[in-house]
C-alpha positions as CSV (number, residue, x, y, z in Angstrom):
1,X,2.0,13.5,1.6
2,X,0.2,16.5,0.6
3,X,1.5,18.8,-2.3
4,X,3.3,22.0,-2.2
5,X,0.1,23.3,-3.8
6,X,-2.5,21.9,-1.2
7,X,-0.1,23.2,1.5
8,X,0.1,26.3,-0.2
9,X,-3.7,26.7,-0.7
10,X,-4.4,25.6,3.2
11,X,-1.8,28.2,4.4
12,X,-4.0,31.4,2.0
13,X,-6.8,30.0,3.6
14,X,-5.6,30.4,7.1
15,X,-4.4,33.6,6.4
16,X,-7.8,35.0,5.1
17,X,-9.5,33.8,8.0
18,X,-6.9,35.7,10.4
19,X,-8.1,38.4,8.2
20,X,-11.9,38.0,8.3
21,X,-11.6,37.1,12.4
22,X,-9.3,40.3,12.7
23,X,-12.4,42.8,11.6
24,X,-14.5,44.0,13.8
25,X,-18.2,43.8,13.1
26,X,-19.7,45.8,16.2
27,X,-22.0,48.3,15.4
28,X,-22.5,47.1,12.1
29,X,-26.1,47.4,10.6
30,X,-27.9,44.5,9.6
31,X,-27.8,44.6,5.8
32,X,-24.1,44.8,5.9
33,X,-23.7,41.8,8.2
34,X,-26.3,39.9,5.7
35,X,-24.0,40.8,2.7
36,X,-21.0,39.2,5.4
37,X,-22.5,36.4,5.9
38,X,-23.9,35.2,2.5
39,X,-20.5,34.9,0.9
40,X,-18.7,32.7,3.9
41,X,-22.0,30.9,4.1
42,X,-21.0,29.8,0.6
43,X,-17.5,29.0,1.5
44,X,-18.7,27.2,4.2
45,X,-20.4,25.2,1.9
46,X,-17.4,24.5,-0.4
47,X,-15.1,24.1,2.4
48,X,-17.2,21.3,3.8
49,X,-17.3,19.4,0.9
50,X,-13.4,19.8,-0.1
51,X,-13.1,17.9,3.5
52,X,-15.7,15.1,2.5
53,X,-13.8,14.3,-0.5
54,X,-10.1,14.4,1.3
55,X,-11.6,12.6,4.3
56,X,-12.9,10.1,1.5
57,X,-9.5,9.9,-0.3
58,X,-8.3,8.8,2.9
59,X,-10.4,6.1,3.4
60,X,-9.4,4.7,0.0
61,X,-6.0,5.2,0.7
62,X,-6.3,3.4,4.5
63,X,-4.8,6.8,5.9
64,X,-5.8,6.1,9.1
65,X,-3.6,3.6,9.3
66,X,-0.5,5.9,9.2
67,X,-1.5,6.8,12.8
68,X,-2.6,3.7,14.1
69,X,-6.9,3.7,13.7
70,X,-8.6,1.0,11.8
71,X,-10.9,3.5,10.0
72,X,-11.4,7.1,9.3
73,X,-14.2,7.6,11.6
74,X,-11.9,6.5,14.8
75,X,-9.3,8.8,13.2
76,X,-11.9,11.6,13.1
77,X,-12.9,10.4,16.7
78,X,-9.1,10.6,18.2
79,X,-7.5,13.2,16.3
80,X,-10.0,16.0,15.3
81,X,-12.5,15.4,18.8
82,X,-15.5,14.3,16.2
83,X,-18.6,13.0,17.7
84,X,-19.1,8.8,16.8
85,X,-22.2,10.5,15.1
86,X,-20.5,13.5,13.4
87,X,-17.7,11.0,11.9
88,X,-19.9,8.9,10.8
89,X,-21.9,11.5,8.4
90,X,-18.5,12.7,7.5
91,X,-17.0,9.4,6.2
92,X,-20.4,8.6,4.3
93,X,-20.7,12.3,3.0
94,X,-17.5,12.0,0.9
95,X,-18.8,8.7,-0.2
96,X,-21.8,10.1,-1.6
97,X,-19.7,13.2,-3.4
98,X,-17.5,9.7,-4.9
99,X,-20.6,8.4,-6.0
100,X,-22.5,11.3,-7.4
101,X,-20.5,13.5,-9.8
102,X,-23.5,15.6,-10.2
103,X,-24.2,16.4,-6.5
104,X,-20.5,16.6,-5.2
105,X,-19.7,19.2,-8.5
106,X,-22.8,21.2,-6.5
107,X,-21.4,21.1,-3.5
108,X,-17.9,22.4,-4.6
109,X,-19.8,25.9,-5.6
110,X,-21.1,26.0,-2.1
111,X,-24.5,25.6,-3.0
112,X,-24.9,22.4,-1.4
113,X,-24.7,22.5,2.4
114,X,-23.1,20.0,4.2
115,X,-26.3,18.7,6.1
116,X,-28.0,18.1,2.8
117,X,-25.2,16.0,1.8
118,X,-25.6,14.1,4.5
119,X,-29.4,13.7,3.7
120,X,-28.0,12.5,0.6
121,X,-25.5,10.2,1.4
122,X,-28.3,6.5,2.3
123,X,-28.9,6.7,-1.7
124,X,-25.0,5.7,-2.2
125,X,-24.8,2.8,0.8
126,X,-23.5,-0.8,-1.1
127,X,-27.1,-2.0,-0.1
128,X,-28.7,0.8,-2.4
129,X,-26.5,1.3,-5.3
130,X,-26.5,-2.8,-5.5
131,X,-30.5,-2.7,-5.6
132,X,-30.3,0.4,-8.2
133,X,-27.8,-1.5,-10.3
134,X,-29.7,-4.6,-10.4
135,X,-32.9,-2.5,-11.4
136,X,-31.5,-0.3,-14.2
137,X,-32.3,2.5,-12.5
138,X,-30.6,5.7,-14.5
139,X,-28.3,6.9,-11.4
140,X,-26.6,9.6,-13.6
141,X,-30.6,11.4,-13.5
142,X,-31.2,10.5,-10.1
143,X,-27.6,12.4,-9.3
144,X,-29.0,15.1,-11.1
145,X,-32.2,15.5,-10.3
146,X,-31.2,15.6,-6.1
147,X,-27.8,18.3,-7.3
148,X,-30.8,20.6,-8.2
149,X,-33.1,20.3,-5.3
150,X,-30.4,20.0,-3.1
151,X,-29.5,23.3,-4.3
152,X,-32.7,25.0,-4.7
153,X,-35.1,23.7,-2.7
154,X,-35.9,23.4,0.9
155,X,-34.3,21.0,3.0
156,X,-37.2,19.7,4.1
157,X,-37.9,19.1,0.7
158,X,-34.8,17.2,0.5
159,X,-35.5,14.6,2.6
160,X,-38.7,13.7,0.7
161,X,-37.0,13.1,-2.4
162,X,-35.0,10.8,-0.7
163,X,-37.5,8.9,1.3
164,X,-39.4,9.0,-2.0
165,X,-36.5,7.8,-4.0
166,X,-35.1,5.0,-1.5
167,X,-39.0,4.1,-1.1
168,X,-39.3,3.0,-4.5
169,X,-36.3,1.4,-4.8
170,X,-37.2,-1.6,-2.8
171,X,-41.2,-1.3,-2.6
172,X,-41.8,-4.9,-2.3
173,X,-39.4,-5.7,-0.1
174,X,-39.1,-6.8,3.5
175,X,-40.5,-4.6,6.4
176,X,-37.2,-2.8,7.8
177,X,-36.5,-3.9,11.6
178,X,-37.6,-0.3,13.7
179,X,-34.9,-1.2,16.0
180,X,-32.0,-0.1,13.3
181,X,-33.1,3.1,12.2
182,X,-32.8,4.6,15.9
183,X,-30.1,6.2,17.8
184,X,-29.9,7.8,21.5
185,X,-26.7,9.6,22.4
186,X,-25.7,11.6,25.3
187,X,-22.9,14.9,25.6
188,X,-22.2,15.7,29.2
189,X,-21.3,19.1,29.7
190,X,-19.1,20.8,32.6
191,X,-22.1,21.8,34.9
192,X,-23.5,17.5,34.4
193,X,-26.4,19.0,32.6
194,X,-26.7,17.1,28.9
195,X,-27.6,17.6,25.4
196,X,-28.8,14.2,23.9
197,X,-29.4,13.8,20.2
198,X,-31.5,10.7,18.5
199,X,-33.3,9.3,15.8
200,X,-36.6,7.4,15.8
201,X,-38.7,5.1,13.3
202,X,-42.3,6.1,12.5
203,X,-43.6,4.3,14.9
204,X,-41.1,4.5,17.9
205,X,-41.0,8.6,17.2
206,X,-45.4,7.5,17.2
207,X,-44.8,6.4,20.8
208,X,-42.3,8.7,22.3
209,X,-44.6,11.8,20.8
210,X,-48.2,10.0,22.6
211,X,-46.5,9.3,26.0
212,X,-45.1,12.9,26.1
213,X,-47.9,15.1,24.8
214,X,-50.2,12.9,27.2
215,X,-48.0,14.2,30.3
216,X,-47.8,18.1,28.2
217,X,-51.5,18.2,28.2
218,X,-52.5,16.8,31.7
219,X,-50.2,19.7,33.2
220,X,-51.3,22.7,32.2
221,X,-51.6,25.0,35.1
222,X,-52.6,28.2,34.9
223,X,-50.0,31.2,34.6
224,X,-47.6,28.5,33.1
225,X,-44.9,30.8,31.3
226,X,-43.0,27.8,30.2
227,X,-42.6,27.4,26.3
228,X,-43.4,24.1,24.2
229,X,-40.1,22.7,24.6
230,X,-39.7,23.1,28.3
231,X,-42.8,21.9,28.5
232,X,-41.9,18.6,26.7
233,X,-38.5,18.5,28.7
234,X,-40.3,19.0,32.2
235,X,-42.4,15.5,30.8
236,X,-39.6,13.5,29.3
237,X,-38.4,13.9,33.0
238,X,-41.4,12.9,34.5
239,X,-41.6,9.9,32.7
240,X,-38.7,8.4,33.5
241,X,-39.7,9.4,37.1
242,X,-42.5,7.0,36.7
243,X,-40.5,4.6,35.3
244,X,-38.1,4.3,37.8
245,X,-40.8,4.8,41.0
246,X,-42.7,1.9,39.2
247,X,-39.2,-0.2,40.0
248,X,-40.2,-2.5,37.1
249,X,-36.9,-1.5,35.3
250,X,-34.7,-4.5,34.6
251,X,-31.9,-5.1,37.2
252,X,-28.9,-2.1,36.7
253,X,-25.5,-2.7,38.9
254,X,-27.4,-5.6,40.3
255,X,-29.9,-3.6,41.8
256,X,-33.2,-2.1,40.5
257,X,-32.4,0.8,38.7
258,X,-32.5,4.4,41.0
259,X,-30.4,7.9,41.1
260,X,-27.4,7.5,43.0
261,X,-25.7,10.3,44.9
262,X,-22.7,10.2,46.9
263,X,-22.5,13.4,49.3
264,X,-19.8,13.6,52.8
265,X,-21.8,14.0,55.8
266,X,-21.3,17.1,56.9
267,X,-22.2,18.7,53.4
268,X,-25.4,17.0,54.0
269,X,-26.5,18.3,57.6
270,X,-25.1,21.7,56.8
271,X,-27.7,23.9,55.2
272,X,-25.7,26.5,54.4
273,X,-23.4,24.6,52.4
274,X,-25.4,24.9,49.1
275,X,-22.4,25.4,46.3
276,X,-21.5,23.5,43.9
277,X,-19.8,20.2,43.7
278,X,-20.5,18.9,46.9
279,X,-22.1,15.6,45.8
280,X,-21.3,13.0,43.1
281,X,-24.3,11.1,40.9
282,X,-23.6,7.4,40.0
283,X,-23.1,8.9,36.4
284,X,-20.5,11.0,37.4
285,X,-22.2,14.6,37.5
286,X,-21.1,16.9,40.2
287,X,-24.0,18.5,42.2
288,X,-24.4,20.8,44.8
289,X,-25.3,19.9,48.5
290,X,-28.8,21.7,48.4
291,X,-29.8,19.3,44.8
292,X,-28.4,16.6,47.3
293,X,-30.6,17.4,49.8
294,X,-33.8,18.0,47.8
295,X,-33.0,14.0,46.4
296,X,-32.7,12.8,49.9
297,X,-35.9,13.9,50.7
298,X,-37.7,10.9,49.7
299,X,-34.9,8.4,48.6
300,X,-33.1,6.0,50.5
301,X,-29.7,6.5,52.6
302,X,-26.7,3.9,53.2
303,X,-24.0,4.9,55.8
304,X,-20.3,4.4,54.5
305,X,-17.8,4.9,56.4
306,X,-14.3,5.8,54.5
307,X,-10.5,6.2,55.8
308,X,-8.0,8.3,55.2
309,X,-6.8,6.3,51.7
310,X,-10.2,6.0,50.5
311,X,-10.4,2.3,52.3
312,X,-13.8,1.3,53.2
313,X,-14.2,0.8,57.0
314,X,-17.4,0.3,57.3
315,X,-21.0,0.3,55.5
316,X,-24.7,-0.4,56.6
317,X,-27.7,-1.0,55.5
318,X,-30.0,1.1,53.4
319,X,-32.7,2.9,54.5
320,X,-36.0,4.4,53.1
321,X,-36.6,7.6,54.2
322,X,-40.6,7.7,53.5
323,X,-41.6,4.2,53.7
324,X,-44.4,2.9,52.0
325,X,-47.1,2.9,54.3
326,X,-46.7,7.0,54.9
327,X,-46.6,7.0,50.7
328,X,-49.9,5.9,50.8
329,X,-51.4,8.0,53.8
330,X,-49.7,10.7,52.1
331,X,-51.4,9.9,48.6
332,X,-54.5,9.9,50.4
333,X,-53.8,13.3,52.2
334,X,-53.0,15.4,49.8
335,X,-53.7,14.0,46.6
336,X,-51.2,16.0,44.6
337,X,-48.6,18.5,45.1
338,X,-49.5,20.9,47.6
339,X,-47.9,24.6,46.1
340,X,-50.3,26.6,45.9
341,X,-52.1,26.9,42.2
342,X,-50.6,23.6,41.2
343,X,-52.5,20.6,40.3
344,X,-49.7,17.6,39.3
345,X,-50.9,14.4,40.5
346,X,-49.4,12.4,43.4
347,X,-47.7,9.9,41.3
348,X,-45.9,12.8,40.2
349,X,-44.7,13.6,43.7
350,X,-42.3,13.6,46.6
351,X,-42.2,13.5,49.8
352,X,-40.7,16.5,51.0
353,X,-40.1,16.8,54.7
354,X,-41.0,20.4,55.9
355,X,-38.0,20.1,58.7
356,X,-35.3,17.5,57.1
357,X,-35.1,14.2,58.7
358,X,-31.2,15.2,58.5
359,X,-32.2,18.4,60.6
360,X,-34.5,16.2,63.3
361,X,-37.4,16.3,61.8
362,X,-39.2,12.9,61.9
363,X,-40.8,11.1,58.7
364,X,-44.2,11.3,59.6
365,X,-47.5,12.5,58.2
366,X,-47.6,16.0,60.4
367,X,-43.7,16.5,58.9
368,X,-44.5,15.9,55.7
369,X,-46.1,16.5,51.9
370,X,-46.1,15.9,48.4
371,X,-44.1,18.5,46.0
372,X,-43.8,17.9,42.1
373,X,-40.1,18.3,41.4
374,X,-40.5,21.7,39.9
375,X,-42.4,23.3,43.3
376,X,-39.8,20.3,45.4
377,X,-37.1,22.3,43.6
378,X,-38.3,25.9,44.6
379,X,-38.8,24.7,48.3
380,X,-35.5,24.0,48.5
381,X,-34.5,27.3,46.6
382,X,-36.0,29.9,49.5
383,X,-39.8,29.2,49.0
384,X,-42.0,27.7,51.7
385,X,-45.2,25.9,52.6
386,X,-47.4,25.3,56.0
387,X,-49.8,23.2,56.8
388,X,-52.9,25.4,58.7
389,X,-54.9,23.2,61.5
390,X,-57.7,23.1,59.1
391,X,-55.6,21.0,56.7
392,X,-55.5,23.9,54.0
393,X,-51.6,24.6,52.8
394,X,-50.0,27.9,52.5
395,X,-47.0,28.5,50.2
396,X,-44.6,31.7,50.6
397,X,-42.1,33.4,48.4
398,X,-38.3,33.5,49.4
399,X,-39.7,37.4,50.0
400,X,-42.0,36.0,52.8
401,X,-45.2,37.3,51.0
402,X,-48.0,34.8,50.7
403,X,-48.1,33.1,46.9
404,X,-52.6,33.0,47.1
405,X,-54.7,32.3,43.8
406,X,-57.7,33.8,42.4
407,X,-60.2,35.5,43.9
408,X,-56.7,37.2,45.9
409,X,-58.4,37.7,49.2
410,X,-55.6,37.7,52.4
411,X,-57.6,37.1,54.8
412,X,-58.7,33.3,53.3
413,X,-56.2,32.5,51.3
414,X,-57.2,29.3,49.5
415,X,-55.2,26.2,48.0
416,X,-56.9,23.7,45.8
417,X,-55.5,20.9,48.2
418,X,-57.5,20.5,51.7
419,X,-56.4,17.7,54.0
């Protein structure tokens, strides 16, 4: 149980942040909100640490057990909504400020933050304080000597001292495996967009970078407003397009793997029913009917027929939309995506049927084209395209004025892409 004093001491605490939250800071000028923030900045700092060690004295005392978890980090988990990943760095955080006098002593002045902590905490794993033991290494001045540049240098600066330091404590030793240094996790928010966080070896993060950058630098069409990172997102996308259009994924749900979307009928054939949450991804994100739509362009469709309890009454077969023998005369076609002033390749594309096969329109070469999935996204968002009898395409704003690149001249408007 906690002590009259700790209670006590959590309760002021409480009570000045009612206070701070209470004031209100609109129309303040910007050295005053600097000389705000500083101070709680450095409470921040103290605060986290206080919670490292008590989180650690709970490990030691099995705590967790009190309310039924193995280990602090499923306690964390359950109880306080932590992140596996944001447990973790707690737990090993108030292991490191056990460990290191020096450093945890810093970090209860607030000059420590808690990410550098965290930095810290590989020197203090079993593995490393074993191999610094069995080396003499002096881990009262290596406690020391990261306290100070933990607290006065940059954190980049940090994490070379580290790598430096954990470097030379095993220099001769075994190549570590890539495969345990790396981590991928997912957060799905509300609207089934995601935030994903992850860690890579040199050579993995060597990988990821090349495959990226190569899609970054072959797209690069003029007027392209979007900024590096977007840039990078729009070709993490892409390649797990190709991926997954390649089909030589390994089996997933007994079938190779392929986005899954579950939409009622009549949300499908209604174009006006565009809102959210009309469709379902295997995943479990809710999308609208017009994102639906846009997917079923070139995908495949199986008919399932369910009752009134949710009972399956019947199923067929599915079907491709664009088979491949259209892929191909398409490919050879148009060569890329057809919107005008853009110049991503076909294996980057679509099929998008100018009237949807859901509509009556057929799947055939004269009822359809290639659209990357940024221009397949704005067709289906008010923007347009038409094929001319000379083969040239024409795209037009939601507005119904003509999108035409340079030299701007109406009357022969030109697109890159001639059938």
């Amino acid at each position: 149980m906690c002590s009259t004093g700790a209670v006590d001491a959590v309760a002021r605490l409480a009570a000045a942040l009612d206070d701070l939250a209470a004031e209100r800071l609109e129309g303040a000028f910007g050295p005053q909100l600097l000389e705000r923030l500083a101070p709680l900045l450095t409470a921040a700092n103290r605060l986290s640490a206080e919670i490292a060690r008590t989180t650690h004295q709970c490990e030691l005392a099995g705590a967790s057990e009190h309310d039924g978890h193995k280990t602090m980090a499923s306690w964390l988990r359950g109880h306080a909504r932590f992140s596996p990943a944001a447990a973790f760095r707690l737990v090993t955080t108030g292991r490191a400020i056990e460990a290191l006098p020096a450093v945890a002593a810093a970090a209860a002045t607030g000059a420590v933050p808690a990410e550098a902590l965290a930095v810290i905490a590989p020197v203090t794993t079993p593995a490393n304080l074993a191999a610094a033991a069995a080396q003499d290494v002096d881990l009262a001045g290596v406690d020391a000597a990261l306290a100070q540049v933990a607290a006065t240098r940059p954190h980049a600066e940090l994490r070379q001292v580290v790598a430096h330091y954990l470097g030379r404590l095993d220099p001769d030793g075994a190549e570590p495996d890539p495969t345990e240094g790396r981590s991928l996790s997912f957060v799905k928010h509300a609207d089934g967009s995601i935030t994903f966080r992850g860690e890579l070896d040199a050579v993995g993060g060597e990988k990821l970078q090349t495959a990226v950058e190569s899609i970054v630098q072959a797209n690069r069409p003029a007027g392209d407003t979007r900024t590096r990172a977007q840039q990078q997102a729009d070709a993490l996308v892409q390649l797990a397009d190709n991926a997954l259009a390649v089909g030589g994924l390994p089996i997933l749900r007994t079938q190779k793997p392929h986005v899954v979307v579950r939409v009622d009928l009549e949300d499908l054939i209604d174009p006006a029913a565009a809102g959210p949450g009309a469709a379902q991804t295997g995943f479990g994100t809710i999308i609208s009917a017009a994102r639906a739509r846009w997917l079923a362009c070139d995908g495949g469709v199986s008919r399932i027929v369910i009752g009134p309890d949710g009972e399956v009454l019947d199923y067929g077969r599915r079907q491709r939309i664009s088979p491949p023998p259209l892929r191909r005369a398409l490919d050879a076609r148009d060569r890329g995506c057809v919107f005008t002033g853009c110049d991503a390749p076909a294996h980057w594309c679509d099929v998008h049927h100018l009237v949807h096969w859901i509509d009556g329109g057929q799947t055939d070469l004269g009822n359809c084209a290639l659209l990357c999935e940024r221009h397949h996204t704005k067709i289906h968002h008010g923007f347009r395209i038409e094929r001319q009898p000379d083969g040239r395409w024409r795209t037009y704003r939601p507005d119904g004025t003509e999108i035409l690149i340079l030299p701007r001249i109406t009357a022969e408007p030109a697109n890159s892409r001639a059938g």
